[in-house]
Backbone as a chain_set.jsonl record, in Angstrom:
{"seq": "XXXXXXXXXXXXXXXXXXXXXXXXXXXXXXXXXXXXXXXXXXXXXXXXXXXXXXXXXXXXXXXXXXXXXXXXXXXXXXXXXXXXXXXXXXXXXXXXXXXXX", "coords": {"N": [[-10.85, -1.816, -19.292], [-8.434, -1.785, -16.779], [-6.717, -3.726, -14.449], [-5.269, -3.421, -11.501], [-2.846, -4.45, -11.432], [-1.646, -3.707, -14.004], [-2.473, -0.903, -13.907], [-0.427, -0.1, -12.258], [1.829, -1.088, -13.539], [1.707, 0.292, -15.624], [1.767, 2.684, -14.354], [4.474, 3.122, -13.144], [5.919, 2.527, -15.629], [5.984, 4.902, -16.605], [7.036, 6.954, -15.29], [9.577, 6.091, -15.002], [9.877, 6.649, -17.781], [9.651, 9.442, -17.741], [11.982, 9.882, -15.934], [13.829, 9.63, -17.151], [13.509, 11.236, -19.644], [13.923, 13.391, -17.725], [16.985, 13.456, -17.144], [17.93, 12.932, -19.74], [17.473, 15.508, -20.57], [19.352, 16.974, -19.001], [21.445, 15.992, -19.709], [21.773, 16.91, -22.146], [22.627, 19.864, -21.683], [25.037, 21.941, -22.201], [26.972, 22.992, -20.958], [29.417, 22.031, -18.233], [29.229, 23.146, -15.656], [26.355, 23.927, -15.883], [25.23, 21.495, -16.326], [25.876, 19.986, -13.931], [24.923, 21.35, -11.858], [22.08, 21.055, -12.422], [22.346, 18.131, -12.204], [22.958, 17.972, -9.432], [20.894, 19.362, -8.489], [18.819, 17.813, -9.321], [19.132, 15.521, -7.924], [18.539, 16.917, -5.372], [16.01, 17.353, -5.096], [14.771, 14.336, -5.751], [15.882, 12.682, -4.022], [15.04, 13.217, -1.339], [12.182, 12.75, -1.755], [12.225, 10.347, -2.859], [12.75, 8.508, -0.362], [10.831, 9.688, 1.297], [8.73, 8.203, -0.027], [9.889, 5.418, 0.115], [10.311, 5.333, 3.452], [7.399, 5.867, 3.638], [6.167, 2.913, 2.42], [7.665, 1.227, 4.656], [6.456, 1.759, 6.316], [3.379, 1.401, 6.229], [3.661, -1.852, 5.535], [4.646, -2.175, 8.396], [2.483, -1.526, 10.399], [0.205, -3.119, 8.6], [0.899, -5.899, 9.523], [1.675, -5.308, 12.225], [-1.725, -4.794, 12.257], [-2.642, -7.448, 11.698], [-1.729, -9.462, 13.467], [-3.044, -8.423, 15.616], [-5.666, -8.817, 15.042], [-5.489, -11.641, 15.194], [-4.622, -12.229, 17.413], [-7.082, -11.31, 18.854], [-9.495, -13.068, 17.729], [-8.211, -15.311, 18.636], [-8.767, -14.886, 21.472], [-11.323, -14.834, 21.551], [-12.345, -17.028, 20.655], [-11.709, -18.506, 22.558], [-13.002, -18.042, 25.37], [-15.662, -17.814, 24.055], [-17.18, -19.942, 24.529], [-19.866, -20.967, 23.561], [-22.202, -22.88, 21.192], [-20.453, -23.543, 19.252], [-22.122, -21.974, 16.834], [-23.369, -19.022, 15.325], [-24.207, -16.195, 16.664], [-26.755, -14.039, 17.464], [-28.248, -14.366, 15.012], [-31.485, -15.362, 14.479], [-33.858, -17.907, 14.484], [-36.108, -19.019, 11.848], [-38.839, -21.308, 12.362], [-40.934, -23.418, 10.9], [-42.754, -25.198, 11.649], [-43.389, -23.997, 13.801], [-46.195, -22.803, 16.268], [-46.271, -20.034, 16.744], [-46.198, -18.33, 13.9]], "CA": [[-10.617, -1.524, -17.889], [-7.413, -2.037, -16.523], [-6.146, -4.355, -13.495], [-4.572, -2.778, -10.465], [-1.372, -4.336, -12.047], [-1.687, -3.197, -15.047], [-2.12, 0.199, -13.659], [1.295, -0.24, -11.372], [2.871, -0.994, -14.468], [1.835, 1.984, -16.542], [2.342, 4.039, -13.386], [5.418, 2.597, -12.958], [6.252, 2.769, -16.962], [5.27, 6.683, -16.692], [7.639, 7.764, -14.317], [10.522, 5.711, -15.278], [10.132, 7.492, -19.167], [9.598, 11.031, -16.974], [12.665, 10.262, -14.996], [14.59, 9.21, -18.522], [13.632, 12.572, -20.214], [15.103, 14.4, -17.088], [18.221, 12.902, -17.232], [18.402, 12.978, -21.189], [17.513, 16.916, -21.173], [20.578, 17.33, -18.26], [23.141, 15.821, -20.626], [22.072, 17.666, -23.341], [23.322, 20.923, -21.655], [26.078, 22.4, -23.415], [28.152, 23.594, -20.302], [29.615, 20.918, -17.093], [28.606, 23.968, -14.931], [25.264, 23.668, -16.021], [25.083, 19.792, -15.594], [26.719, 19.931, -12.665], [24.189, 22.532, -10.983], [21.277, 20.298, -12.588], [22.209, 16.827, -11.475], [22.616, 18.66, -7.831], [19.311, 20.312, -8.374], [17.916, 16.473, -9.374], [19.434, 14.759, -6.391], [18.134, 17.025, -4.106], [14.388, 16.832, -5.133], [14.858, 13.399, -5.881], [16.293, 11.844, -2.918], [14.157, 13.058, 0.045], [11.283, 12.122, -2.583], [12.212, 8.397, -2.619], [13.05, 8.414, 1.085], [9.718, 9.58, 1.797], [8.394, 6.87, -0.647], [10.495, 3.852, 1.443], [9.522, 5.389, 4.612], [5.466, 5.279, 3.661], [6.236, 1.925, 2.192], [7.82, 0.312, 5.645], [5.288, 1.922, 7.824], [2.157, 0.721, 5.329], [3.889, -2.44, 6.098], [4.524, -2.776, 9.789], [1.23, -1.239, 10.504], [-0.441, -4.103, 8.319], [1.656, -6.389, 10.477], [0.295, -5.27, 13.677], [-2.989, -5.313, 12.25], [-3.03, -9.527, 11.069], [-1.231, -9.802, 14.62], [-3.774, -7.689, 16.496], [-6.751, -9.603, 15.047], [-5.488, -12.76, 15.273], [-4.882, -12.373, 18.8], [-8.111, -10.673, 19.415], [-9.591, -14.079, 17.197], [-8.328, -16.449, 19.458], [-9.47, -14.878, 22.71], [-13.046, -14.696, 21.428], [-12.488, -18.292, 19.795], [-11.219, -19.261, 24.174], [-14.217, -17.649, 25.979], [-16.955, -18.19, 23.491], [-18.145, -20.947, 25.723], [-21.035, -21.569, 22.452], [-22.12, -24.101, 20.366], [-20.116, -22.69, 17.61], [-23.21, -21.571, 15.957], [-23.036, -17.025, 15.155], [-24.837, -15.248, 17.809], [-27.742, -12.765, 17.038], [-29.505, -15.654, 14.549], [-33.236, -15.913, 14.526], [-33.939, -19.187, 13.452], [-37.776, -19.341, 11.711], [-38.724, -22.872, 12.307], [-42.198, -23.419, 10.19], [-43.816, -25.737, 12.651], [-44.121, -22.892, 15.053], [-47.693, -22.258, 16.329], [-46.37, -18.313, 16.72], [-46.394, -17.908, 13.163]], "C": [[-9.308, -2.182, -17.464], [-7.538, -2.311, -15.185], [-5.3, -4.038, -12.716], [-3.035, -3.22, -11.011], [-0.797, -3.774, -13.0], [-1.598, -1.901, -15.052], [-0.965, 0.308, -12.918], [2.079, -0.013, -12.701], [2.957, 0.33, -15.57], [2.263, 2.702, -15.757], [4.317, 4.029, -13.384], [6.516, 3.213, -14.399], [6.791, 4.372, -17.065], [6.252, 7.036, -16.475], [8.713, 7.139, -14.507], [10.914, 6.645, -16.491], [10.025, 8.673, -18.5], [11.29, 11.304, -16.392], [14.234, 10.217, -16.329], [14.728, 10.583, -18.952], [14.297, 13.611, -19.52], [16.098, 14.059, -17.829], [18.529, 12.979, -18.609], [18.359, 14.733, -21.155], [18.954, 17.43, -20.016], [21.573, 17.058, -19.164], [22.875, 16.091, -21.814], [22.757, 18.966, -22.965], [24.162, 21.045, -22.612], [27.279, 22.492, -22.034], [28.919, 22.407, -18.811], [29.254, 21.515, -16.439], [27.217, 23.492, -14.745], [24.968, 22.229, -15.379], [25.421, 19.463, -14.465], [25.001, 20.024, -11.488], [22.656, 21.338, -11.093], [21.006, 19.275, -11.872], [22.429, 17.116, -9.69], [21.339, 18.554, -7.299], [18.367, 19.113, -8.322], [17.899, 15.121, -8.164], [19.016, 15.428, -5.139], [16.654, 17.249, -3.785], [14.185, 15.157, -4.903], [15.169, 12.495, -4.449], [15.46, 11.99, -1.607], [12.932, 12.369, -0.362], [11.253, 10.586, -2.223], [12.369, 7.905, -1.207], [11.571, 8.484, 1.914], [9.025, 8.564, 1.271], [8.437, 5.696, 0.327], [9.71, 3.87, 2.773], [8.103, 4.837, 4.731], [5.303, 3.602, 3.151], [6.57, 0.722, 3.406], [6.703, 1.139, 5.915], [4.012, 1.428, 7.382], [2.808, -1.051, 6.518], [4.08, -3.746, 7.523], [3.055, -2.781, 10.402], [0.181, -2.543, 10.005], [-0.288, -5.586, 9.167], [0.985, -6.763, 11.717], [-1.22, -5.65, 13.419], [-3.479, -6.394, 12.621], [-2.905, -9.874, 12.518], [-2.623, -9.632, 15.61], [-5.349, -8.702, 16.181], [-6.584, -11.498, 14.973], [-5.598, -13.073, 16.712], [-6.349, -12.337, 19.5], [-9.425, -12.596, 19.154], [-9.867, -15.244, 18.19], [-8.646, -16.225, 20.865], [-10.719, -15.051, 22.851], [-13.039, -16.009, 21.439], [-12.28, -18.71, 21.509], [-12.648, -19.344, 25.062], [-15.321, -17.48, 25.743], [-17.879, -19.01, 24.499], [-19.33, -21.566, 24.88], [-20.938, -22.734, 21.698], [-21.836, -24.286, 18.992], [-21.0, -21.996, 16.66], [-23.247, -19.767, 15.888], [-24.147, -17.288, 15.829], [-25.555, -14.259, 16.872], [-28.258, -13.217, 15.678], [-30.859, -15.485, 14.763], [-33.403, -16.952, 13.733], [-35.469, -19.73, 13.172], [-37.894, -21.069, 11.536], [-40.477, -22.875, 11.807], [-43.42, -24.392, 10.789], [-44.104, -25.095, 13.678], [-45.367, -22.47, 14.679], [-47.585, -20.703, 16.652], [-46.592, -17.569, 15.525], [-47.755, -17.423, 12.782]], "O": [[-9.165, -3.313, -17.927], [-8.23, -1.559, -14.5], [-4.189, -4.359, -13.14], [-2.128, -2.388, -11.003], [0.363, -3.361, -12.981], [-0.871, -1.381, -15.899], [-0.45, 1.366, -13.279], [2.792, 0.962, -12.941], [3.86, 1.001, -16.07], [3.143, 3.488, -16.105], [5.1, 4.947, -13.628], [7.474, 3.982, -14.328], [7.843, 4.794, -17.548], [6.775, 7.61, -17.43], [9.457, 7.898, -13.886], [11.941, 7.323, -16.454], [10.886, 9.274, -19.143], [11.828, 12.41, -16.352], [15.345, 10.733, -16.206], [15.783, 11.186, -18.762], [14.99, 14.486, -20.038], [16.162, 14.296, -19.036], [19.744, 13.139, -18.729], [19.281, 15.279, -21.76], [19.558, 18.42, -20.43], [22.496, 17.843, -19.381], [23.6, 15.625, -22.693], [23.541, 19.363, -23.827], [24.138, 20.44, -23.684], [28.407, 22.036, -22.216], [27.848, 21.814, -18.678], [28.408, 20.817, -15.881], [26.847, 22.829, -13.776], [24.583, 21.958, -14.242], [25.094, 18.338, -14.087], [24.363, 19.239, -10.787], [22.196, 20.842, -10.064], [20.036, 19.131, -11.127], [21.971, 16.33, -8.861], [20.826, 18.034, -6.309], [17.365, 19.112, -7.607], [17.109, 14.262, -7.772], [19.046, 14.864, -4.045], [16.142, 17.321, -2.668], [13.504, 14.749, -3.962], [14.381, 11.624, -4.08], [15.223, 11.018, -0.889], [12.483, 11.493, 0.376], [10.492, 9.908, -1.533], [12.041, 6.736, -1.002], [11.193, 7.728, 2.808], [8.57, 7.819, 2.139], [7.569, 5.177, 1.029], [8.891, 3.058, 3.204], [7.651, 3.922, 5.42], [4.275, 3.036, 3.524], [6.056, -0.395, 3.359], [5.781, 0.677, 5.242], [3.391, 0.919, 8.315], [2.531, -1.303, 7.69], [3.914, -4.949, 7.726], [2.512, -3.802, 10.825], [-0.6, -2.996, 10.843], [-1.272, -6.286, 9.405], [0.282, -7.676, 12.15], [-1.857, -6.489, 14.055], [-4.358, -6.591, 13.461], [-3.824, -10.546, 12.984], [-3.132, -10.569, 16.226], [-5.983, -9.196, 17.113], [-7.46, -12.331, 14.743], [-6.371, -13.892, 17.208], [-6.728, -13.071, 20.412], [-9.99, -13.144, 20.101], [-10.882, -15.861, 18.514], [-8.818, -17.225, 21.562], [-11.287, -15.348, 23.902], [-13.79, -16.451, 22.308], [-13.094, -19.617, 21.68], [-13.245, -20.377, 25.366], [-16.145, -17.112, 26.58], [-18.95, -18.736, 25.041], [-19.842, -22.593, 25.326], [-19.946, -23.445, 21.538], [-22.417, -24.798, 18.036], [-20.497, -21.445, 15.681], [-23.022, -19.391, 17.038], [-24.902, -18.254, 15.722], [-25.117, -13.787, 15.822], [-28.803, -12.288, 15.082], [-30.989, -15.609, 15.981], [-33.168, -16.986, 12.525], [-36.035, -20.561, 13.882], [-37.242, -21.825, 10.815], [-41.229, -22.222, 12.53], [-44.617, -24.365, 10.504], [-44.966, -25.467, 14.474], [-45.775, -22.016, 13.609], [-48.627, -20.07, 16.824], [-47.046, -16.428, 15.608], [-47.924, -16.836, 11.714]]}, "num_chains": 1, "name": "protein.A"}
C-alpha cells in the first residue's frame, strides 16, 4: 500500500516521463515546420493547463486560510461567552450512588 507521498511522487514521476516522451517525439520530427507547428500545438494545451493547475492550487490555499481563520475566530467567541465550568455540555454523568438507578 502506498503513502499519499509516495503516490505524489509516482504521480508526479508519471507525468514528468509523459511530458519527456512528448518533447522527445517533437524533436524527432524530420521537418522545423513540423516542430515548429508541434511545440506551438504543446504550448498551447500546455500552458492554460498549468495555469489552471496554479490557479486551483492558490484558491485550495486561501480558502484553507479563511477556514483556520474563520474557526479560530468562531473558537474564541464560544471560548468568551461560555460562561461554564469548562466541563462539554450535553454530558450525562451516571453517578452509582444514585437511588434512581
Amino acid at each position: 500500500m502506498h503513502h499519499s507521498h509516495e503516490r505524489i511522487w509516482i504521480y508526479t514521476h508519471r507525468g514528468r516521463d509523459q511530458a519527456r516522451q512528448v518533447f522527445s517525439t517533437i524533436n524527432r520530427q524530420p521537418g522545423w515546420v513540423t516542430r515548429a507547428a508541434l511545440y506551438a500545438f504543446a504550448a498551447i494545451i500546455m500552458v492554460p493547463i498549468m495555469l489552471l493547475v496554479l490557479f486551483a492550487l492558490a484558491t485550495a490555499v486561501v480558502v484553507f486560510v479563511l477556514l483556520v481563520a474563520a474557526n479560530t475566530v468562531i473558537g474564541t467567541i464560544r471560548g468568551l461567552f461560555s460562561g461554564g465550568s469548562g466541563r462539554s455540555s450535553n454530558v450525562r454523568v451516571i453517578r452509582y450512588d444514585d437511588p434512581r438507578r
